[in-house]
PDB file of N, CA, C and O in Angstrom:
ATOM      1  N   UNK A   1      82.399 110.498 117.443  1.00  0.00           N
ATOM      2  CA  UNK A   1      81.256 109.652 117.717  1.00  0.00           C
ATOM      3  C   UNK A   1      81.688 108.184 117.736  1.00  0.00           C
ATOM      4  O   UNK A   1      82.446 107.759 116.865  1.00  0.00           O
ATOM      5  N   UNK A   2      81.318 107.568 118.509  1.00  0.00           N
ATOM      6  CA  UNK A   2      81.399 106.289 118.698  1.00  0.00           C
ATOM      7  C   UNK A   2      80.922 105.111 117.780  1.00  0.00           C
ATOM      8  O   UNK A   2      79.697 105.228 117.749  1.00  0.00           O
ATOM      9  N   UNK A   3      81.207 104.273 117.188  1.00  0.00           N
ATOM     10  CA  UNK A   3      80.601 103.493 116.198  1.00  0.00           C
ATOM     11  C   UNK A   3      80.295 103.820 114.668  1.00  0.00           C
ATOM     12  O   UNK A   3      79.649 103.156 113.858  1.00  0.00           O
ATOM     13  N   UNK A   4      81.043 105.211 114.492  1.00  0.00           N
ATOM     14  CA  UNK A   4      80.388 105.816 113.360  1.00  0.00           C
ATOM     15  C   UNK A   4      82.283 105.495 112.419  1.00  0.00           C
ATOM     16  O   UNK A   4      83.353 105.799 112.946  1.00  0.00           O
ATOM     17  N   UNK A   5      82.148 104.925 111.190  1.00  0.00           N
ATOM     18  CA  UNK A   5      83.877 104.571 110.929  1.00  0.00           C
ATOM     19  C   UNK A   5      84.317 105.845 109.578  1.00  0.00           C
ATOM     20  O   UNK A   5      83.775 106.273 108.559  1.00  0.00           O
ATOM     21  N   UNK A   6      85.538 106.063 110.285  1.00  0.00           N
ATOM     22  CA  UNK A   6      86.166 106.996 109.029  1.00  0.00           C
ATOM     23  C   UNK A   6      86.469 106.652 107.690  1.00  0.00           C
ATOM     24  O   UNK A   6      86.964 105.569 107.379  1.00  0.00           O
ATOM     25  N   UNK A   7      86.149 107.650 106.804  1.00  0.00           N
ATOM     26  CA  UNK A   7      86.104 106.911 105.245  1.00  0.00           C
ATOM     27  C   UNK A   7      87.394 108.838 104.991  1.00  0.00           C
ATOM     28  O   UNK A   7      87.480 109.964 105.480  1.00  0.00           O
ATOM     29  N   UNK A   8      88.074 107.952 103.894  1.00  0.00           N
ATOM     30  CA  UNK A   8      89.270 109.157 103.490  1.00  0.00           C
ATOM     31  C   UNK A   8      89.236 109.073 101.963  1.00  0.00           C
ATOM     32  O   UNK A   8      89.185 107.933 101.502  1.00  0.00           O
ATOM     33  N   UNK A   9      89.252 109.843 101.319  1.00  0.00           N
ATOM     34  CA  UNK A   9      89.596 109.662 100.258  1.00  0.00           C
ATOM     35  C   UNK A   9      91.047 110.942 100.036  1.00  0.00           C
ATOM     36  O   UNK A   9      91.546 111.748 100.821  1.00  0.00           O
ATOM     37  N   UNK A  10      91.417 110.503  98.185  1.00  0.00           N
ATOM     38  CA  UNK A  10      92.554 111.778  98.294  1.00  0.00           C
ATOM     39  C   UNK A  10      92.302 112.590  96.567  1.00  0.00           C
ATOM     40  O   UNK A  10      92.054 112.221  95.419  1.00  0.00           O
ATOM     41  N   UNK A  11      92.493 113.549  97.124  1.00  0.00           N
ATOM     42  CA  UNK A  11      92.103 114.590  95.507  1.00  0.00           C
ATOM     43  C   UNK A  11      93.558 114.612  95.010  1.00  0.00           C
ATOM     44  O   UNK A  11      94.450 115.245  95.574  1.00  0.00           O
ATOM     45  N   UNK A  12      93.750 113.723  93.696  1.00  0.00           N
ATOM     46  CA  UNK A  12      95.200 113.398  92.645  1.00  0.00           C
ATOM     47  C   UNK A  12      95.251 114.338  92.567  1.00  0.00           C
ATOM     48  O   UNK A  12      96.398 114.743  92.754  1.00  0.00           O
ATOM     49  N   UNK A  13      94.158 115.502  92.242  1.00  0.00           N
ATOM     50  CA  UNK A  13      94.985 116.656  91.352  1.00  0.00           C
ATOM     51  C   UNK A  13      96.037 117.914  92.300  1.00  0.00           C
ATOM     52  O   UNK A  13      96.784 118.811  91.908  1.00  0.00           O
ATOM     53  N   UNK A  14      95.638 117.428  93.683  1.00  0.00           N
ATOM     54  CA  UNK A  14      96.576 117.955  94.370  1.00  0.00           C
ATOM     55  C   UNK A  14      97.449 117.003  94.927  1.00  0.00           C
ATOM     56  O   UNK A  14      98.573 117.503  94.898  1.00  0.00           O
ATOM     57  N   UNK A  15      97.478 116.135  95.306  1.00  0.00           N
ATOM     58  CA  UNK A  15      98.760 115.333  95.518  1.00  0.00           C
ATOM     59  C   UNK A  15      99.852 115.829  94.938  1.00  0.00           C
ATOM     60  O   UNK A  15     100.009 116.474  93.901  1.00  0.00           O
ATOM     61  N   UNK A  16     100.717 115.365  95.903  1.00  0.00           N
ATOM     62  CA  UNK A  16     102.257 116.128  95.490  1.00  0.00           C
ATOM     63  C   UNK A  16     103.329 114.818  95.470  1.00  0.00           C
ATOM     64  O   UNK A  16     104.487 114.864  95.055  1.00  0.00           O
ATOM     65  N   UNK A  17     102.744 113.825  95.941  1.00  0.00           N
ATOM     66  CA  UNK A  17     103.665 112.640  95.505  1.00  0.00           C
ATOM     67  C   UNK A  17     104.186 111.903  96.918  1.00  0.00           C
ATOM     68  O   UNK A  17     103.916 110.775  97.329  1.00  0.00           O
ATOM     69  N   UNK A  18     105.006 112.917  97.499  1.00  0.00           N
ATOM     70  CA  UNK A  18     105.809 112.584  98.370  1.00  0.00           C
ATOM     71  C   UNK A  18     105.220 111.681  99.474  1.00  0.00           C
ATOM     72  O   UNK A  18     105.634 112.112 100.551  1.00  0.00           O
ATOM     73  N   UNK A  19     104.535 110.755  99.627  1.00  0.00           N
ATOM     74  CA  UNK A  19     104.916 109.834 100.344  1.00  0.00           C
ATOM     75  C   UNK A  19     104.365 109.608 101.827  1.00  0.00           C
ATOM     76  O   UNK A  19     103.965 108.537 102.285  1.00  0.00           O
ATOM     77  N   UNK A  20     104.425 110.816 102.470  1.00  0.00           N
ATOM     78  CA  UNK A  20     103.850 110.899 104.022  1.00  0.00           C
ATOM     79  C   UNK A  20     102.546 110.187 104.444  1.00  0.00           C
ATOM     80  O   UNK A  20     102.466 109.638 105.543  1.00  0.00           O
ATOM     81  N   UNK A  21     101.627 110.202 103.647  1.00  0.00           N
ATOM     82  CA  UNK A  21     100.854 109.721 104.165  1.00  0.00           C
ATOM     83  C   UNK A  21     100.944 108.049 104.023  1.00  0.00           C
ATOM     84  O   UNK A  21     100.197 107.490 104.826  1.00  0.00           O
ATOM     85  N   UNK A  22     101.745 107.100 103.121  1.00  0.00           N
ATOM     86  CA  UNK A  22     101.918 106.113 103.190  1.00  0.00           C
ATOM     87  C   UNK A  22     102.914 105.718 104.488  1.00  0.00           C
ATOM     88  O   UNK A  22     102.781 104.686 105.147  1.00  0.00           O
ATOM     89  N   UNK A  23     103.915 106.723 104.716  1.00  0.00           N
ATOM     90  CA  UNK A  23     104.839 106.630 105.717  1.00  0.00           C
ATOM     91  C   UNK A  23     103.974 106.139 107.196  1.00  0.00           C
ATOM     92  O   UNK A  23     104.248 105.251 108.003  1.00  0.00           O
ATOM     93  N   UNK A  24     103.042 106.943 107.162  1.00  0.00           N
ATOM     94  CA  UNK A  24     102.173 107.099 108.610  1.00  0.00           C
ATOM     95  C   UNK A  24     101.402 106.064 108.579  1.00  0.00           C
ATOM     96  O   UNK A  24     101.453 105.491 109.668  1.00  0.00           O
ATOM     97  N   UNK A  25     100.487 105.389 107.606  1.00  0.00           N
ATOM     98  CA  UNK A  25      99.621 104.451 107.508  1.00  0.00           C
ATOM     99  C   UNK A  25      99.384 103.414 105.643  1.00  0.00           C
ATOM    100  O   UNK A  25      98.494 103.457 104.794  1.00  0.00           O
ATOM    101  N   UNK A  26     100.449 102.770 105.731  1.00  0.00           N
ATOM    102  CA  UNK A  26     100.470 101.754 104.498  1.00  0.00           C
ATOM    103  C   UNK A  26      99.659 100.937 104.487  1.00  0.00           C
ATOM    104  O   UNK A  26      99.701 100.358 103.402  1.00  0.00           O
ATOM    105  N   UNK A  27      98.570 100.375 105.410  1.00  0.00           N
ATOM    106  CA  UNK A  27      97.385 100.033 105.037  1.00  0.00           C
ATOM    107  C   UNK A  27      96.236 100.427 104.766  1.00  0.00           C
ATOM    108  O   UNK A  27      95.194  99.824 104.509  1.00  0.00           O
ATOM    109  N   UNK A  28      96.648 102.096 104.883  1.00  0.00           N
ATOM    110  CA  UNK A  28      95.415 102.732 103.650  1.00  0.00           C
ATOM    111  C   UNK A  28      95.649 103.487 102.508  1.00  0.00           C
ATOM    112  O   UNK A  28      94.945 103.655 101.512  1.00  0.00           O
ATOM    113  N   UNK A  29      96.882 103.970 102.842  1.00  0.00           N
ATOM    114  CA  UNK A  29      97.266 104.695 101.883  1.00  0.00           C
ATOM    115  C   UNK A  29      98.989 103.974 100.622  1.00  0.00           C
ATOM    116  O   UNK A  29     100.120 103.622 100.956  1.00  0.00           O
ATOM    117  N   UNK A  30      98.390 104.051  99.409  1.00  0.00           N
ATOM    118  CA  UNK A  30     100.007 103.702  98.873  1.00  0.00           C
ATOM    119  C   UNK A  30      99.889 104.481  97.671  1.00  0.00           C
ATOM    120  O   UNK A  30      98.825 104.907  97.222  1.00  0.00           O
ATOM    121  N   UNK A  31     101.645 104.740  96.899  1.00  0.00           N
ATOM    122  CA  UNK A  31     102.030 105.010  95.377  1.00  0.00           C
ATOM    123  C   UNK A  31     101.996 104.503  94.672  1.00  0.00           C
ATOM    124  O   UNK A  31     103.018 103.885  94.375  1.00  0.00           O
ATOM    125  N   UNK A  32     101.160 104.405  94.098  1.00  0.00           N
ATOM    126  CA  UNK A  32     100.991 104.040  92.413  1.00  0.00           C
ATOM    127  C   UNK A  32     102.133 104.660  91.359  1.00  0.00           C
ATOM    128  O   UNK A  32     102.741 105.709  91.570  1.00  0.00           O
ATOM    129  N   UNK A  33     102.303 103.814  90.193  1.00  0.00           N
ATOM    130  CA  UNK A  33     103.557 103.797  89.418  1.00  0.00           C
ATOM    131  C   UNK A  33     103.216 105.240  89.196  1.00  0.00           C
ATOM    132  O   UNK A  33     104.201 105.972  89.298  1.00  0.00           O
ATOM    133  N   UNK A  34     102.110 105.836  88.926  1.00  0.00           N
ATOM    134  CA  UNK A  34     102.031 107.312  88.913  1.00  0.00           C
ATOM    135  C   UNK A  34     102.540 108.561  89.847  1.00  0.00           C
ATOM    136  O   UNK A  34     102.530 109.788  89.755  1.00  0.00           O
ATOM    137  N   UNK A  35     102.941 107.693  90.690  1.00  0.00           N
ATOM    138  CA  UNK A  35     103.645 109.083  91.678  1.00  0.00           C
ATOM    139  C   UNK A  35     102.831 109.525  92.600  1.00  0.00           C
ATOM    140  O   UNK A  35     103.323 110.187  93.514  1.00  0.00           O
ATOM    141  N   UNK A  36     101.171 109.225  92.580  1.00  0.00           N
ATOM    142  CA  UNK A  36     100.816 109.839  93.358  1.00  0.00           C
ATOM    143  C   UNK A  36      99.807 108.599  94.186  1.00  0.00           C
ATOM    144  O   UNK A  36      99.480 107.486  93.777  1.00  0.00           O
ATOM    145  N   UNK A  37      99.584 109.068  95.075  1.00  0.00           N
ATOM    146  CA  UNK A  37      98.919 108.427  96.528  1.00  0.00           C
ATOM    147  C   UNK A  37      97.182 107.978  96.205  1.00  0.00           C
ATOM    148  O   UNK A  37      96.524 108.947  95.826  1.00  0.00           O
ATOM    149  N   UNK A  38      96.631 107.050  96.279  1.00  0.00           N
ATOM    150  CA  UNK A  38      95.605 106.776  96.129  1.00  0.00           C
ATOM    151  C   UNK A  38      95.475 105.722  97.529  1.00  0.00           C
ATOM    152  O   UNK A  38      96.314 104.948  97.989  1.00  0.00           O
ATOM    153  N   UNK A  39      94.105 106.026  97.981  1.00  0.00           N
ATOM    154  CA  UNK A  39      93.716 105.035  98.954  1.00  0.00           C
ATOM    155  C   UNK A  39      93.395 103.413  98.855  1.00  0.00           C
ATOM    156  O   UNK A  39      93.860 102.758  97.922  1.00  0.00           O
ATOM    157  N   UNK A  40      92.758 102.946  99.645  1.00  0.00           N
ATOM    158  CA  UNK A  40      92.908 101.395  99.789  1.00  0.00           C
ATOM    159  C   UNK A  40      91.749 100.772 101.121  1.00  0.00           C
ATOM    160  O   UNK A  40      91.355 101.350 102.133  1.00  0.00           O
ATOM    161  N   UNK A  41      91.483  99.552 100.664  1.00  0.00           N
ATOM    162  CA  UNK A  41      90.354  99.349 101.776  1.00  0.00           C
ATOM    163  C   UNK A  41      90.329  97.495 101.573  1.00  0.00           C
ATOM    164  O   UNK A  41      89.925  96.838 100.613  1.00  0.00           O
ATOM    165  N   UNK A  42      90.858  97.091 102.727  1.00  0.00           N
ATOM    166  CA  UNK A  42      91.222  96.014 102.892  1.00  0.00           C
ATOM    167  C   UNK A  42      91.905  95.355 101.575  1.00  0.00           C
ATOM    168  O   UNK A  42      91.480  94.389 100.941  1.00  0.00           O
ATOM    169  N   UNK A  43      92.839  95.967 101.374  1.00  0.00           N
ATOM    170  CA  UNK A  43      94.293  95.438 100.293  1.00  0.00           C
ATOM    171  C   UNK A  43      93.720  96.164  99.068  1.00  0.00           C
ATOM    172  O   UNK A  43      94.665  96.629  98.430  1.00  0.00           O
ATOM    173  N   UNK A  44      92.300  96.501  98.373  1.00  0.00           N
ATOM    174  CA  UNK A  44      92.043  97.006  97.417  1.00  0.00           C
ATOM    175  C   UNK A  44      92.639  98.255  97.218  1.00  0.00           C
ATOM    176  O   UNK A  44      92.874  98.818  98.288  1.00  0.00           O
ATOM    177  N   UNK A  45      92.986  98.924  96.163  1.00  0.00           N
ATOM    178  CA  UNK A  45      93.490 100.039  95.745  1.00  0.00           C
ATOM    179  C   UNK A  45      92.348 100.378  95.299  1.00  0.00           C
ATOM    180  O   UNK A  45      91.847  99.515  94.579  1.00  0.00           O
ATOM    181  N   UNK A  46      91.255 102.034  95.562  1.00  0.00           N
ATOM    182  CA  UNK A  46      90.318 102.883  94.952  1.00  0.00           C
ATOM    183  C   UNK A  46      91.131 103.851  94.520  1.00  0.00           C
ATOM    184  O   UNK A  46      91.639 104.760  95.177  1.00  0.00           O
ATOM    185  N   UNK A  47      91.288 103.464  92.680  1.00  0.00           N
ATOM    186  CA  UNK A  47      91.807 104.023  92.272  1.00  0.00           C
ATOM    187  C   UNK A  47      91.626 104.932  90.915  1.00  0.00           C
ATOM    188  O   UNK A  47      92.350 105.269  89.979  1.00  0.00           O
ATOM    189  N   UNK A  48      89.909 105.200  91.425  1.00  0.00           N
ATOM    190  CA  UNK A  48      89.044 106.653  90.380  1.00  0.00           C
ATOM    191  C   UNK A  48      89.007 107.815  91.318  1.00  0.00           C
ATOM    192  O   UNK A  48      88.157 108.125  92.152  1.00  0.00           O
ATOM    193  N   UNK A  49      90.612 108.626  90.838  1.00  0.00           N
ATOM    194  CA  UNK A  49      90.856 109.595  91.436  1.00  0.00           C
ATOM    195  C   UNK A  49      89.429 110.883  91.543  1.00  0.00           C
ATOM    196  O   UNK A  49      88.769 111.463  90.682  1.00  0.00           O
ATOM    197  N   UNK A  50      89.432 110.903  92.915  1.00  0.00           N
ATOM    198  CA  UNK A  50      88.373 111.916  93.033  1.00  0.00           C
ATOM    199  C   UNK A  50      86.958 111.655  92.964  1.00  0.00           C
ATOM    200  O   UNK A  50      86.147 112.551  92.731  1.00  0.00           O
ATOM    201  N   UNK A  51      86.601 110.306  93.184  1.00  0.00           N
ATOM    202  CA  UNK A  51      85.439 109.835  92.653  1.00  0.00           C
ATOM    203  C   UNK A  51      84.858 109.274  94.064  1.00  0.00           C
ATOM    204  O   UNK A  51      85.409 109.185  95.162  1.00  0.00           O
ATOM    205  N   UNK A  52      83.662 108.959  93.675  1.00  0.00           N
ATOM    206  CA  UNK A  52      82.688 108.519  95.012  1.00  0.00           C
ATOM    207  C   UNK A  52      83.541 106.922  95.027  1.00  0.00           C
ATOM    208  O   UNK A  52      84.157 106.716  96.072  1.00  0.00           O
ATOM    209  N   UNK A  53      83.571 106.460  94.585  1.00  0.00           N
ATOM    210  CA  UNK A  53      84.134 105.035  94.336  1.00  0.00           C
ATOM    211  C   UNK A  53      86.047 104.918  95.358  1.00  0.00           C
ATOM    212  O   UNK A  53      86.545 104.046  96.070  1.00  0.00           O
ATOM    213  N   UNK A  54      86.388 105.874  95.023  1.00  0.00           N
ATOM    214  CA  UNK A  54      87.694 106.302  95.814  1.00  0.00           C
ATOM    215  C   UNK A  54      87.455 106.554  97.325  1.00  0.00           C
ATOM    216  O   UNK A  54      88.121 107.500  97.746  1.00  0.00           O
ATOM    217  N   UNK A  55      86.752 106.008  98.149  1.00  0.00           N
ATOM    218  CA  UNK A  55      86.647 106.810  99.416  1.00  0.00           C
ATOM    219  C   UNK A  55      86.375 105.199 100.293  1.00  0.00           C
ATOM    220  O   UNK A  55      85.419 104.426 100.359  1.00  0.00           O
ATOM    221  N   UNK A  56      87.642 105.220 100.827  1.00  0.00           N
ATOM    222  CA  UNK A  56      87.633 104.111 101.516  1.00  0.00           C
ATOM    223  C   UNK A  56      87.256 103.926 102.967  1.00  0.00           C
ATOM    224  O   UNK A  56      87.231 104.982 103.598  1.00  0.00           O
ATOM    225  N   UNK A  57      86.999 102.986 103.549  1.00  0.00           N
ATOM    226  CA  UNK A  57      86.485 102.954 104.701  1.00  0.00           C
ATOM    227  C   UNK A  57      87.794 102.718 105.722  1.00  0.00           C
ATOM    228  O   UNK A  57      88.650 102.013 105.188  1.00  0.00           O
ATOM    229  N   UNK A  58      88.161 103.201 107.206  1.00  0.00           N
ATOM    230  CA  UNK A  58      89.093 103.321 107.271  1.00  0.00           C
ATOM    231  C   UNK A  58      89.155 102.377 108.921  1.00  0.00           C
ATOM    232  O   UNK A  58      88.696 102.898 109.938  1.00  0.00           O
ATOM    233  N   UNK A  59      89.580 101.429 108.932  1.00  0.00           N
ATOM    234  CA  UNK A  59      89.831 100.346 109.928  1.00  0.00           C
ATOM    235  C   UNK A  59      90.166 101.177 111.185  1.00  0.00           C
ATOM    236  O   UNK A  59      91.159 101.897 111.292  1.00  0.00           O
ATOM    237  N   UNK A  60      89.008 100.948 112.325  1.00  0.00           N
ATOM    238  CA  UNK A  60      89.343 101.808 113.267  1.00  0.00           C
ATOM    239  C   UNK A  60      90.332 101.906 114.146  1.00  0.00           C
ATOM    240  O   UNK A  60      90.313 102.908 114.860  1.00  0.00           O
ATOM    241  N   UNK A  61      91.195 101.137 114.291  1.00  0.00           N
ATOM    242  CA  UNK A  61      92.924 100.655 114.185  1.00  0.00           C
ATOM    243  C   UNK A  61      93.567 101.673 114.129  1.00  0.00           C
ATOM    244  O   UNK A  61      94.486 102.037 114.863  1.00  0.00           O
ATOM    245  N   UNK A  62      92.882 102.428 112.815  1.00  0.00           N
ATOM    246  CA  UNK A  62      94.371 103.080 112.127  1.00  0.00           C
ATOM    247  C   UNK A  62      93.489 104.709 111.755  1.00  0.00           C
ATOM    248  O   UNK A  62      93.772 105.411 110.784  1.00  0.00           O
ATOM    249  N   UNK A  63      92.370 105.049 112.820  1.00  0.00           N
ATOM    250  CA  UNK A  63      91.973 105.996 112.846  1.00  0.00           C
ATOM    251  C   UNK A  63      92.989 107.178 112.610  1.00  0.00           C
ATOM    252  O   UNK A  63      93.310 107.928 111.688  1.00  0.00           O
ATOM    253  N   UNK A  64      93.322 106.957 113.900  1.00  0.00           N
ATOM    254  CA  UNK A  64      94.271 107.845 114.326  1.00  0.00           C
ATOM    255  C   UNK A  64      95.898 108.321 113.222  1.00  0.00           C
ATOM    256  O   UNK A  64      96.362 109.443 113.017  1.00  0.00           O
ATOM    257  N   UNK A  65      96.400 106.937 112.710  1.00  0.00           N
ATOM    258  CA  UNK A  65      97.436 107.277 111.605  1.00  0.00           C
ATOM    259  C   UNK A  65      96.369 108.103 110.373  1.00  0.00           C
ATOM    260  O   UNK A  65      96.796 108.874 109.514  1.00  0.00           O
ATOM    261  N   UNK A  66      95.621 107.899 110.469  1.00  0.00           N
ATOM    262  CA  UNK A  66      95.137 108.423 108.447  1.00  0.00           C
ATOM    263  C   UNK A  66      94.780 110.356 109.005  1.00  0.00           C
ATOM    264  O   UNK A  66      95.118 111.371 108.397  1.00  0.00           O
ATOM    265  N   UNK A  67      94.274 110.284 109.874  1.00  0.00           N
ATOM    266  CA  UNK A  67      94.134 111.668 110.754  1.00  0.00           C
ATOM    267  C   UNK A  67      95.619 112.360 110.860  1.00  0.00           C
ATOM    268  O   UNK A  67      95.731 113.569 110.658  1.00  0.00           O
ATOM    269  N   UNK A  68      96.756 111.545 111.186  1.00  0.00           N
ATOM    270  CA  UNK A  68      98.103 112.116 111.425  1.00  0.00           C
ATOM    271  C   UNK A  68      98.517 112.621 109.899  1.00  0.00           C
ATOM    272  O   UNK A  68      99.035 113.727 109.736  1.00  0.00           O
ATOM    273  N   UNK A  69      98.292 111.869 108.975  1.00  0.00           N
ATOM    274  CA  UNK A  69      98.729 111.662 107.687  1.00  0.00           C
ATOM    275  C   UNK A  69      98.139 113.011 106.598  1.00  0.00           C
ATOM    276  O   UNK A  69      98.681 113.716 105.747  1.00  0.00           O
ATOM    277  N   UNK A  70      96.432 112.871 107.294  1.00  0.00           N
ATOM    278  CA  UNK A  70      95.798 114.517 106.662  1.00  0.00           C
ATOM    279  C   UNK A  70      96.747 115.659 106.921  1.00  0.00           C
ATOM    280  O   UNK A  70      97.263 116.439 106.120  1.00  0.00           O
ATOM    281  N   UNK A  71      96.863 115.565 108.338  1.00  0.00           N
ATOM    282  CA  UNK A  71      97.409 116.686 109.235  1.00  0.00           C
ATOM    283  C   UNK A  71      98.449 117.114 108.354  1.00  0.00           C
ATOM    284  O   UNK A  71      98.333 118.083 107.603  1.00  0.00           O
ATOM    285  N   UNK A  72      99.835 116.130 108.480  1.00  0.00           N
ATOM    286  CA  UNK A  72     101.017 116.150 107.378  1.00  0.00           C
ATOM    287  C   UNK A  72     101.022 116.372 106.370  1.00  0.00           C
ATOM    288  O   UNK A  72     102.066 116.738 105.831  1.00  0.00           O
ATOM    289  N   UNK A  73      99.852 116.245 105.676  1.00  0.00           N
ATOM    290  CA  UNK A  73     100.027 116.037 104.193  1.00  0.00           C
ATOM    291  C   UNK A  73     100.633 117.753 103.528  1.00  0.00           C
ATOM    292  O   UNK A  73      99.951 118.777 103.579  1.00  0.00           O
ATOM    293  N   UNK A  74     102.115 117.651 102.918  1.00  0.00           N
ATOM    294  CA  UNK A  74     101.929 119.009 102.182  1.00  0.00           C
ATOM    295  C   UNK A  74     101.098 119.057 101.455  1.00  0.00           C
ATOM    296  O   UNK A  74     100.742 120.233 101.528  1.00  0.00           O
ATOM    297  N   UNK A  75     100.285 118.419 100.515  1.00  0.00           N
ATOM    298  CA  UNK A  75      99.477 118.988  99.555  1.00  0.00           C
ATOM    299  C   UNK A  75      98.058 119.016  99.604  1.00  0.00           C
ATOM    300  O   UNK A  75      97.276 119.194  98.670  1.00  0.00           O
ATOM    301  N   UNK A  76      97.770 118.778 101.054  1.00  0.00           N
ATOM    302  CA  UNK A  76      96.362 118.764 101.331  1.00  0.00           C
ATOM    303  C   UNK A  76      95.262 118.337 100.973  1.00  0.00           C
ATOM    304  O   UNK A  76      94.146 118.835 101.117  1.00  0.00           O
ATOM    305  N   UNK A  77      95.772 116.822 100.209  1.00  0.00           N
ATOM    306  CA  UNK A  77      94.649 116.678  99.564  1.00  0.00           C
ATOM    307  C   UNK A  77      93.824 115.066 100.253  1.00  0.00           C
ATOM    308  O   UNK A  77      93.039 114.446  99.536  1.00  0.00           O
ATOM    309  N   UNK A  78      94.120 114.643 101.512  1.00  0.00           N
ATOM    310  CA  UNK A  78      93.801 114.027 102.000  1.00  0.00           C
ATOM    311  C   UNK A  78      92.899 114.276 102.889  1.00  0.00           C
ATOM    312  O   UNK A  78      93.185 114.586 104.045  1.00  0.00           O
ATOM    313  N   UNK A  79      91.043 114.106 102.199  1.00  0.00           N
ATOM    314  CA  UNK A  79      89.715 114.316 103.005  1.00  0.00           C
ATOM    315  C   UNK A  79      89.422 112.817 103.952  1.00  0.00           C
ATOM    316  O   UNK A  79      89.625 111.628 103.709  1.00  0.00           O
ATOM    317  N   UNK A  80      88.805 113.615 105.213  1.00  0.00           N
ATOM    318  CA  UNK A  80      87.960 112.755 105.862  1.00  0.00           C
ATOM    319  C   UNK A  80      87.155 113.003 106.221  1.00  0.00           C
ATOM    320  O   UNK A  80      87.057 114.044 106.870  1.00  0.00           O
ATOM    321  N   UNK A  81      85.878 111.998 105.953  1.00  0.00           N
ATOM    322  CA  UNK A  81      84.254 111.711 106.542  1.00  0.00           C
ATOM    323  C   UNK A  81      84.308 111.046 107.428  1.00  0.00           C
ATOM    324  O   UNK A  81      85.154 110.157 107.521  1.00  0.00           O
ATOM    325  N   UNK A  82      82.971 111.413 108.778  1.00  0.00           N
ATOM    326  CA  UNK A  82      82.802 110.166 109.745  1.00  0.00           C
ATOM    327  C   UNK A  82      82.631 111.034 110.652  1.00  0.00           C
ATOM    328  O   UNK A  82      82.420 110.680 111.812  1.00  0.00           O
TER     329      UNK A  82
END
């Protein structure tokens, strides 16, 4: 849909660490000293794993990387709304 913007969040308790989805898109996604991947929304880190508060809005720019990044993800824990 047109005009409607993607929001992603990521479930910690499956994260697996590794990295891919920061690889594909580092302005939404980064590692925390914890190892695992938490999202981001204009430089902010949402970082209440699993929480309504964690679900960032996703610059329509970079639609397409955070979509590549779900796809990749081994641990599947990268959701998207929109």
């Amino acid at each position: 849909m047109v005009g409607v913007a993607l929001r992603v969040w990521i479930d910690q308790d499956l994260c697996t660490g590794d990295g891919l989805c920061v690889d594909h898109c580092p302005d939404v996604f980064m590692l925390l000293e914890d190892g695992i991947a938490y999202v981001r929304e204009n430089g902010t880190v949402l970082n209440d794993p699993g929480g309504a508060d964690s679900l960032a809005v996703v610059p329509p720019s970079r639609d397409h990387e955070v979509v590549v990044a779900a796809e990749d993800c081994p641990g599947e824990c990268i959701f998207i709304e929109g």
